[in-house]
C-alpha positions, -999 to +999 in steps of 0.1 A: +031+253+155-007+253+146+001+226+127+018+204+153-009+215+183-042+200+157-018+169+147-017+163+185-058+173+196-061+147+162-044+118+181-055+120+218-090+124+203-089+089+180-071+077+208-097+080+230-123+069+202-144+033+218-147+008+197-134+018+170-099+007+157-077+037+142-046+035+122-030+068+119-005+068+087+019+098+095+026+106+054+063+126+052+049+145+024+026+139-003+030+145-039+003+164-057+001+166-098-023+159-124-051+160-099-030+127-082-019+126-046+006+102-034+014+099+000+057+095+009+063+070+041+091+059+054+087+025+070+084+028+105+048+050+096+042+030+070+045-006+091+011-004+108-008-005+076+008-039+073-015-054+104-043-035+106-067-060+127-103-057+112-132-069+091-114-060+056-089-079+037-064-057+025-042-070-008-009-047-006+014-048-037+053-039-044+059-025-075+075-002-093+074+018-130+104-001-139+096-031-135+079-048-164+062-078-144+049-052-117+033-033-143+021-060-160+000-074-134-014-039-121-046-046-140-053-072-122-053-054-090-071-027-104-100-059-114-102-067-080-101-029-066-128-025-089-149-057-083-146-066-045-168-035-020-145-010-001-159-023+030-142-061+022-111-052+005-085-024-002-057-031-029-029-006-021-001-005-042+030+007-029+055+021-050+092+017-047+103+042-072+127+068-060+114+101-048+127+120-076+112+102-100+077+105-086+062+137-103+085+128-141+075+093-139+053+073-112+023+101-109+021+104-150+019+058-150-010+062-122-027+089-143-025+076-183-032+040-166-059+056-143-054+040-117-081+041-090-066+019-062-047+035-032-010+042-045+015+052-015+052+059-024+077+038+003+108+060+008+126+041+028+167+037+018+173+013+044+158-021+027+184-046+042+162-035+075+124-031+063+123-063+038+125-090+064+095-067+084+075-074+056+083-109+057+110-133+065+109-149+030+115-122+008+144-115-010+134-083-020+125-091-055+091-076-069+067-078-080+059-087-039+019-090-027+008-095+006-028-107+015-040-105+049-071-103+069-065-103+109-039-126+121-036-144+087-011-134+067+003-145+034+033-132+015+037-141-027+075-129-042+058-133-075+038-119-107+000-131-110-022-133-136-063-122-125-071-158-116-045-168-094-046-136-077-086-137-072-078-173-065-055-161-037-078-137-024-108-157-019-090-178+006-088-147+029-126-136+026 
């Protein structure tokens, strides 16, 4: 009940916060291991990360362990995490693995790769309804990257190598 009463002083306070734009990300649960948290969201409170309206430009990845062309190009998100300031982009990389394989398999990846970009886990069964939110042109296929800063949006079903990727990027900032 505490819980639910501070969740609710939490939103009427940013709520009523001027001039400042909040987001609040209601996580379902968050998996803790290896000194790695990953944050579980289904897609309705995952959706508003997908249009947050400020200064940043925000590079959002769909991957997964399994797939060989997702991991592949993780580096090169990690380059741009690392090489771009927090206050001008975020890379977060969301995960479709399935829940249970999240403390056997995706939190182990993030750690031996050391990952340093956000990672959030998308639990969401119903993909014939969230996939066309994210855009009307994908298939569902990943490796899937979105790049958008404000209003402008743009949606790759595609692997990248560094270059194209920073290529991409640069038309946003």
């Amino acid at each position: 009940m505490l819980k639910w009463i501070l969740y609710i002083v939490l939103v009427i306070f940013f709520a009523n916060c001027k001039g400042e734009q909040t987001i609040a990300l209601d996580a379902t649960d968050v998996f803790k291991s290896k000194g790695v948290e990953i944050p579980v969201y289904d897609f309705e409170s995952f959706k508003p990360l997908l249009t947050i309206n400020d200064e940043k430009t925000r590079v959002i990845n769909f991957w997964a362990t399994w797939c060989k062309p997702c991991v592949a190009e993780l580096p090169y998100f990690e380059l741009i995490n690392s090489r771009y300031p927090d206050n001008e982009v975020e890379v977060i990389l969301v995960s479709l693995d399935l829940p249970k394989h999240v403390e056997s398999k995706l939190i182990p990846f993030v750690k031996k790769q050391k990952i340093e970009s956000k990672v959030v886990l998308l639990d969401d069964p119903d993909a014939n309804n969230w996939i066309p939110k994210v855009s009307k042109n994908w298939s569902g296929s990943i490796p899937a990257t979105i790049i958008y800063k404000g209003g402008t949006v743009n949606f790759y079903e595609r692997s990248f190598t560094y270059n194209e990727l920073e290529k991409e990027l640069k038309k946003m900032l």
